[in-house]
C-alpha positions in Angstrom: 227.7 56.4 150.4 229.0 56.1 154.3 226.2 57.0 156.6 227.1 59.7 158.9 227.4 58.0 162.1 226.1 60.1 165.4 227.9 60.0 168.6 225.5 62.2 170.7 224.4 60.9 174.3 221.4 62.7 174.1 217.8 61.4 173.5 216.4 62.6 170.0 213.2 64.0 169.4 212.2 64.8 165.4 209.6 67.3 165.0 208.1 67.5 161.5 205.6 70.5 161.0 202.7 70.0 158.1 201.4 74.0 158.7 197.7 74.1 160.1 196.7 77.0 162.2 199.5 76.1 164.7 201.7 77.8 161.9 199.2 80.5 161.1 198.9 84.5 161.7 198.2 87.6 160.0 200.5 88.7 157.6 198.7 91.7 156.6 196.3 93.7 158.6 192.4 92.8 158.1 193.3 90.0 156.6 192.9 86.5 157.2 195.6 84.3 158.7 198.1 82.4 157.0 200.6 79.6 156.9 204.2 81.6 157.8 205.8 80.1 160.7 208.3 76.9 160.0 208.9 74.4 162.4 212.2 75.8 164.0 209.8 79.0 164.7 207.3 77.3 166.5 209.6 76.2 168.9 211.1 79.6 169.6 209.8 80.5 173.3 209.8 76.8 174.0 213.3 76.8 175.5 213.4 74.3 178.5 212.2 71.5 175.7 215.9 72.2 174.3 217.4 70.9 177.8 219.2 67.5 177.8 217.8 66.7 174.2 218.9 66.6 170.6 216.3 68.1 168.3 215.4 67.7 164.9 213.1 69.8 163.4 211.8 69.9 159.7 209.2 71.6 157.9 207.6 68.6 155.4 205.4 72.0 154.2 203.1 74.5 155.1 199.5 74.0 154.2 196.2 73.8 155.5 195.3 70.7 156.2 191.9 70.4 154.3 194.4 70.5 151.4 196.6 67.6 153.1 195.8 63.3 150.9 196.5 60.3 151.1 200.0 60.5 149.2 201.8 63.5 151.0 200.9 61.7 154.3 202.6 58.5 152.6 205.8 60.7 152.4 205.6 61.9 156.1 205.0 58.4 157.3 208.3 57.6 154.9 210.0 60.0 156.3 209.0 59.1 160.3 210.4 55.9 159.7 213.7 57.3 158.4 213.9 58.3 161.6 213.6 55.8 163.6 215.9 53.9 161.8 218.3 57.3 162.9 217.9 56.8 166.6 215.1 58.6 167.5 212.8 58.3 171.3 209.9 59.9 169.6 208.7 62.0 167.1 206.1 64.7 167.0 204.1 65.7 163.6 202.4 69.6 164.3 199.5 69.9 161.5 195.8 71.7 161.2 193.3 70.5 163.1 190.9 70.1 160.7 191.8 66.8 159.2 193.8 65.7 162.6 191.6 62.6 163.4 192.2 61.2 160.3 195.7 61.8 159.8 196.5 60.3 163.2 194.2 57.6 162.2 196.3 57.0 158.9 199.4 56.7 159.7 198.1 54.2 162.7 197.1 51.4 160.4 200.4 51.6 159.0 202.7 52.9 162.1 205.2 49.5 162.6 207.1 51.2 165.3 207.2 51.1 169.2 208.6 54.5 169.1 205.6 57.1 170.0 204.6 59.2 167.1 202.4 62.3 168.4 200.0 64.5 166.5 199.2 68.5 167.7 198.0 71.4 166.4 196.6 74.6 167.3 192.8 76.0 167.9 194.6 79.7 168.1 196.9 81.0 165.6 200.1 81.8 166.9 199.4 85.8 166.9 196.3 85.3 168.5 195.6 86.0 172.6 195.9 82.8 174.2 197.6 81.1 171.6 197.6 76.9 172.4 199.8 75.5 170.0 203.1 76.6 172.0 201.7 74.9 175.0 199.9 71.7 172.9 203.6 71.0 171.2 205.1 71.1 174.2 202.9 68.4 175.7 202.9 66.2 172.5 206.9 66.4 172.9 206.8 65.2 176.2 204.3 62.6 175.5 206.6 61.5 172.5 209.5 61.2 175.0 207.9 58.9 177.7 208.6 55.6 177.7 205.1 54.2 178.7 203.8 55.9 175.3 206.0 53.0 173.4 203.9 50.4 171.4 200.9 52.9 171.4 200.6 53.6 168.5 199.8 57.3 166.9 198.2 59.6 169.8 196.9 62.9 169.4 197.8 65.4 172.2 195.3 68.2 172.5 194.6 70.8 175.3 196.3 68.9 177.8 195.0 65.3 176.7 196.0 61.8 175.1 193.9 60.4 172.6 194.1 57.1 170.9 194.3 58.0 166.9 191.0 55.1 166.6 188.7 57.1 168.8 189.7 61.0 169.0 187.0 63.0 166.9 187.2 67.0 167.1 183.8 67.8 168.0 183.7 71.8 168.3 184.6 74.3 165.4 186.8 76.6 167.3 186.4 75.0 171.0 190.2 75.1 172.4 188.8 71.6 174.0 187.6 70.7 170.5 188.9 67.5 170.7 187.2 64.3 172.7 187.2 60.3 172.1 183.7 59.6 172.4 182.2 56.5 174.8 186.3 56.0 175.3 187.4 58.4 176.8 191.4 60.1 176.7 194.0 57.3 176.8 195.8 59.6 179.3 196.4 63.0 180.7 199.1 66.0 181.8 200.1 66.6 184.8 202.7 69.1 185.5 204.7 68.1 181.9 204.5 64.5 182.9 202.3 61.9 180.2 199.4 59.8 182.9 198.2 56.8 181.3 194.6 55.8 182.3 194.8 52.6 180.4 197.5 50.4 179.7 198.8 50.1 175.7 197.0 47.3 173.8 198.1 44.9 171.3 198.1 46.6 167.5 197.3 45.1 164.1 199.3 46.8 161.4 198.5 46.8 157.7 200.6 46.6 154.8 202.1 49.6 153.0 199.5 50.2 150.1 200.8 49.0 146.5 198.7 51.4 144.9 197.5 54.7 145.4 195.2 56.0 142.3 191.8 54.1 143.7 188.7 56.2 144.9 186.6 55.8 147.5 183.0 57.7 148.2 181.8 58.8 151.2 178.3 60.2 150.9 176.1 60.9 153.8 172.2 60.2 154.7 169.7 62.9 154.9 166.1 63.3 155.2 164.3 62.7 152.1 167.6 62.4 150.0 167.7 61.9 146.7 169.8 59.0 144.6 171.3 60.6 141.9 175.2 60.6 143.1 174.1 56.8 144.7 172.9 55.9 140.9 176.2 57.3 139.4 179.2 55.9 141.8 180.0 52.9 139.4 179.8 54.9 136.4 182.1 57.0 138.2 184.9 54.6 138.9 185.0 54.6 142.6 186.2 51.3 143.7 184.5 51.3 147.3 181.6 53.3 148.8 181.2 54.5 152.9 177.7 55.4 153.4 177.3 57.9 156.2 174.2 56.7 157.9 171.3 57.1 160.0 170.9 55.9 163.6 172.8 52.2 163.8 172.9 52.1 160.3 170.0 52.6 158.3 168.9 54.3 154.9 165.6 54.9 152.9 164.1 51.8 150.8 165.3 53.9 148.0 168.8 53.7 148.9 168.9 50.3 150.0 167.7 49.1 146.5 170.7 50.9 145.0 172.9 49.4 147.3 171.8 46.3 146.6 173.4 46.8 143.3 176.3 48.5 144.0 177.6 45.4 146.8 177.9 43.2 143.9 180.6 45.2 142.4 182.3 47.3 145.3 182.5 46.9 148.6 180.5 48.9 150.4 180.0 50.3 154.4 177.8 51.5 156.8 178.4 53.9 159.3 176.9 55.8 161.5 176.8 59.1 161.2 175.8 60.0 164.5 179.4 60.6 166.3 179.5 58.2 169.0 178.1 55.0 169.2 178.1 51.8 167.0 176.0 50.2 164.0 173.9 47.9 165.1 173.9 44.0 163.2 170.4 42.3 164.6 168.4 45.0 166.3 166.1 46.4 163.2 164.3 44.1 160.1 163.2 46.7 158.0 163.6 47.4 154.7 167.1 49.7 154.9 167.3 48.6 158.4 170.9 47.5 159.3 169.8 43.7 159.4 168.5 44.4 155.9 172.0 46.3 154.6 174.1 43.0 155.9 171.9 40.7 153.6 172.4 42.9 150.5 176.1 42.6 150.9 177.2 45.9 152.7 179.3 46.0 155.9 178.6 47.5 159.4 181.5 49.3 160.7 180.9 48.8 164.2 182.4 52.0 165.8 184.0 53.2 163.1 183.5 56.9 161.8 182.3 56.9 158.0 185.7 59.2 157.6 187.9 56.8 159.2 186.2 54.0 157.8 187.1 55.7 154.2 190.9 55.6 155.5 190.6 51.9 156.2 189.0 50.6 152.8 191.1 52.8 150.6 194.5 51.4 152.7 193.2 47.5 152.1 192.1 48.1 148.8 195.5 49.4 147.8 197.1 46.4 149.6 194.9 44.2 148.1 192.3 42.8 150.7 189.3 45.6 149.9 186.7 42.3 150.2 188.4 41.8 153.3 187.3 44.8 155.1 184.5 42.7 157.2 187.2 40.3 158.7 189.5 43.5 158.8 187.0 45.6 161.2 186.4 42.4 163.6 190.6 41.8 163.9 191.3 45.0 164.9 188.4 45.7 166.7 186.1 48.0 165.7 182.8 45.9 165.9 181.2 46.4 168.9 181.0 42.3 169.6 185.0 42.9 169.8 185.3 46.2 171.6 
């Protein structure tokens, strides 16, 4: 079949739209708000992002994104790099909020492309006073289009700010500045429609495409006084890697620390903290479920690394392969605070 070969001058921007709340409003009155408005309609209103530019706009689908995984963001990575090998300057995805940081943290690891790919979404929906998401799309799309975003990687564009997909967390519930990169700060700004970098782009590691995709991986978090009984299970449940969510710079009780003991020998197994900014410590603390105790039972510090994100990061190198990698994995790319 003869590819259909495009003589347009004009720079291309794709927009793909995943739903979220920047696709949301009431369809009924009283009720809650819904996913109705497709990606062409979002950018109704938006009309000076039409001038001297060829866009592509398609809806991938229309859910919320608590209900987006691992395999449907597999397809809209697939189909991102369709279009970059179609010509496109940038491309911007538009999805919910809620699982933003780690979609945009993702498709990183796997992103092979110089061409900017931007995430946005919406705090308002779109029939709500003060809507953001017309304004936030906007912003992504010109981010997308500038050339210094190139070799950046995925960025996440949120009330007027440019995050780095590795550090962005959203940090309010409903906040319109819910999103912040803790200790790091924005990798740039807006200022009047024009992307200003603060720091220049760094050398990226990329990892391989996963080969499989039907492993599990645990998260479970630290509380006070918590008891063992999912920890005692997770083998006998099949997961093939555990995240612990922990205390401080990476601690648990003695109780948990004996489990894990057991669990390293079969499944990798990390330690994060579960604090929201900051990083594990490695040498600081010698008691029992201290960090410096975890290490010698076989688990893994993840340095800065979000217990969520570092749940993207195992399952993508145990589906390529390299899951008892993941120690020599978090110093290469640099989430261990000796290589920050």
């Amino acid at each position: 079949m003869q590819k259909k070969i495009n003589h347009t001058t004009l720079p291309i921007l794709a927009i793909g739209a995943l739903g979220g709340t920047v696709s949301m409003r009431k369809v009924q009155p009283g009720a809650g708000i819904t996913q109705t408005v497709t990606g062409e309609a979002l950018l109704e209103g938006i009309e000076h992002l039409h001038e001297g530019l060829e866009l592509r706009i398609e809806t991938l689908c229309l859910v919320p994104s608590a209900s987006l995984d691992f395999g449907l963001l597999l397809e809209v990575l697939i189909w991102a790099q369709e279009q970059v090998k179609l010509g496109v300057i940038g491309i911007v995805i538009t999805q919910g909020t809620d699982t933003l940081e780690e979609s945009a943290f993702f498709l990183d690891l796997l992103w092979n492309s110089d061409v900017p790919l931007v995430l946005t979404g919406a705090m308002r929906a779109s029939d709500q006073p003060g809507a953001d998401g017309p304004a936030n799309l906007l912003d992504a799309s010109w981010v997308a289009l500038e050339p210094q975003s190139r070799k950046r990687g995925v960025l996440v564009v949120m009330n007027n700010q440019i995050h780095q997909a590795l550090h962005v967390r959203k940090r309010s519930s409903m906040a319109l500045n819910a999103f912040h990169s803790p200790l790091f700060g924005p990798v740039g700004v807006m200022i009047e429609h024009r992307a200003c970098y603060l720091r220049k782009a760094c050398a990226r590691t990329v990892l391989p495409m996963p080969r499989s995709t039907h492993h599990k991986v645990a998260l479970l978090p630290v509380s006070l006084s918590a008891d063992t009984a999912l920890l005692e299970h997770i083998l006998a449940l099949g997961y093939d890697a555990l995240v612990i969510s922990a205390f401080g710079v990476g601690h648990v009780s003695i109780e948990w620390a004996d489990l894990i003991d057991q669990i390293t020998t079969e499944i990798p197994v990390l330690v994060a903290t579960r604090t929201g900014s900051g990083s594990t410590a490695e040498a600081s603390y010698g008691f029992l479920g201290s960090e410096t105790d975890l290490i010698d039972r076989g688990a893994v510090m993840c340095g800065f690394l979000c217990p969520h994100k570092a749940r993207i990061l195992i399952w993508l190198l145990i589906g390529s392969g390299h899951g008892r990698e993941v120690g020599k994995h978090l110093q290469r790319l640099g989430y261990k605070a000796s290589e920050a």
